[in-house]
N, C-alpha and C positions, 0 to 999 in steps of 0.2 A: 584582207581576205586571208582566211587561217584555209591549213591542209593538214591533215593529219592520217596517216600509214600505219598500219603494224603489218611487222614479217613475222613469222613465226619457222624457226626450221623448225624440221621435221628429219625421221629417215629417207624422205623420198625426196629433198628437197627445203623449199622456201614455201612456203603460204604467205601471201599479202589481203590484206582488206582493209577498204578506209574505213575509218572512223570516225563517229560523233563525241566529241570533247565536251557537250552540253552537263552532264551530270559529274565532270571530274573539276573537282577542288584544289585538291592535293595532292601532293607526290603520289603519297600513299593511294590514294584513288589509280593513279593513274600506274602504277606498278602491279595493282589489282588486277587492271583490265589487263594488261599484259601477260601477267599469269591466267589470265583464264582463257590467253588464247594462244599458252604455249601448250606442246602436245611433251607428254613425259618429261616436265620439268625444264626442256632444252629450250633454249638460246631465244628473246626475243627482243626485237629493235620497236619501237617506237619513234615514231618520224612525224616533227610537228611544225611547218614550217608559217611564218608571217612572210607573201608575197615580196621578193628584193630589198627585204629588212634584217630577216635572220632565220636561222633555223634553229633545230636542236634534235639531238639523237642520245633517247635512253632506252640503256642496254640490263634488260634483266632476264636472269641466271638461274633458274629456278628459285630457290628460297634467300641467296644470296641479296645482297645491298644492291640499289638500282644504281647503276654507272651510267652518270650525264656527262654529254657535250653538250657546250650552248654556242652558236658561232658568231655573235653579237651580244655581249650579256646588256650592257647600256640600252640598246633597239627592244630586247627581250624582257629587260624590267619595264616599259613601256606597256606591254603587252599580260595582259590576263593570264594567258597560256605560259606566257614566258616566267611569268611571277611563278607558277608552279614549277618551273626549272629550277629556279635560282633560289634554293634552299641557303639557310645560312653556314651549314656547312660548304657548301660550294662555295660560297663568298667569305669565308674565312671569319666569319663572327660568331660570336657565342648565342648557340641557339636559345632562342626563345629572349630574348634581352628586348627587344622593340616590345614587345606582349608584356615586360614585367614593369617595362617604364612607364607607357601607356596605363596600363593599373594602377602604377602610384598615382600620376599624374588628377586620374580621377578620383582617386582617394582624398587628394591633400591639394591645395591650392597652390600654387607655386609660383604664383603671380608676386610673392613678397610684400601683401598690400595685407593689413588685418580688414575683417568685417567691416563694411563702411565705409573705407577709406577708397579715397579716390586711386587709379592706378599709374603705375609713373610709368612714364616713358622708357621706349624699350631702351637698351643700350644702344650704339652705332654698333653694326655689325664690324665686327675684328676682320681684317685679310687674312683670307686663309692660308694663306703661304707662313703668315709667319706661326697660326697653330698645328702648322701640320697636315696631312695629309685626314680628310675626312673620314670616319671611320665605319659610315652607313654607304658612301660612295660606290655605286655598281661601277666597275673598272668595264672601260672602252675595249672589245674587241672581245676574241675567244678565251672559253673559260672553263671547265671541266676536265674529263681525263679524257687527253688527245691519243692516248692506244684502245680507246673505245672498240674500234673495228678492228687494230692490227692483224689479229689472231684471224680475222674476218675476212682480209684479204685490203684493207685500206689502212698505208701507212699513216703516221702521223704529221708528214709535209702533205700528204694528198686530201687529207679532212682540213689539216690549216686552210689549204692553196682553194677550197670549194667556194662558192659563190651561187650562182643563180643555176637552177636544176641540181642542186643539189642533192636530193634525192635520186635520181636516173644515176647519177656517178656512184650515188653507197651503191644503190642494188646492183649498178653493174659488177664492181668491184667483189661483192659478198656473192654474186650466180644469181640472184630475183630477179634481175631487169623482165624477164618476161611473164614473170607473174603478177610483177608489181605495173605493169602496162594494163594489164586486166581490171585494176580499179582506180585508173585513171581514168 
């Protein structure tokens, strides 16, 4: 079970309202909706969490880069929603390389068999300790930029140390807890 929040400051405050995740795809999808539910360009969090799995909070700036926490990236590649986190910049690979491989792959056969020929048998898979550390691998635990909220009023031991309700703790932390109660 997914939950998904947006805060929006304002001058008078915080605005919260849940939201439907159905029509967002992509990063960019979902930086959209957050611009379009920030008031004068100012400060807006998005909060999307998988029930005692993982959550995640991205922070956009008016026209600036979206700034993601993810607090599970492993639990969160699992997940549709999370897949939209886990940009390859966040995971440290060169974007777009899985989309150029995949293309060859359907381009050219790669199987190393010609026309006709029958196909041989795959290799025994190699241990991966001795090639190294996998380089598609979503790493085990948090993964983004952990001053996300600093500025916000939640350090970055206090978004590490979060766990279940996670969400109650950001908005207490940033002053919404009580508006963000209202679309709960």
């Amino acid at each position: 079970m997914y939950f998904a929040a947006l805060l929006a400051r304002t001058e008078d405050g915080w605005e919260a309202s849940d939201t439907e995740l159905d029509d967002v795809e992509t990063l960019s999808d979902l930086t959209d909706l957050a611009r379009e539910a920030s008031v004068d360009e100012d400060t807006v969090l998005v909060y999307i969490e998988q029930e005692d799995a993982w959550f995640g909070v991205v922070r956009v700036d008016g026209e600036e880069d979206p700034r993601i926490y993810v607090s599970d990236a492993s639990a969160a590649a699992r997940s549709s929603y999370g897949e939209i986190l886990l940009t390859d910049e966040l995971l440290g690979r060169e974007p777009g390389a899985e989309d150029e491989i995949a293309a060859l792959e359907e381009l050219v056969d790669l199987d190393g068999t010609e026309d006709g020929e029958p196909e041989r048998s795959a290799p025994a898979a190699a241990d991966p300790d001795e090639d190294g550390p996998d380089p598609d691998a979503v790493p085990t635990g948090p993964i983004g930029e952990l001053g996300v909220l600093a500025d916000l009023g939640m350090s970055e031991k206090e978004l590490l140390t979060l766990q279940t309700d996670a969400l109650s703790e950001i908005a207490e932390a940033v002053g919404a807890a009580e508006v963000l109660e209202s679309v709960r």
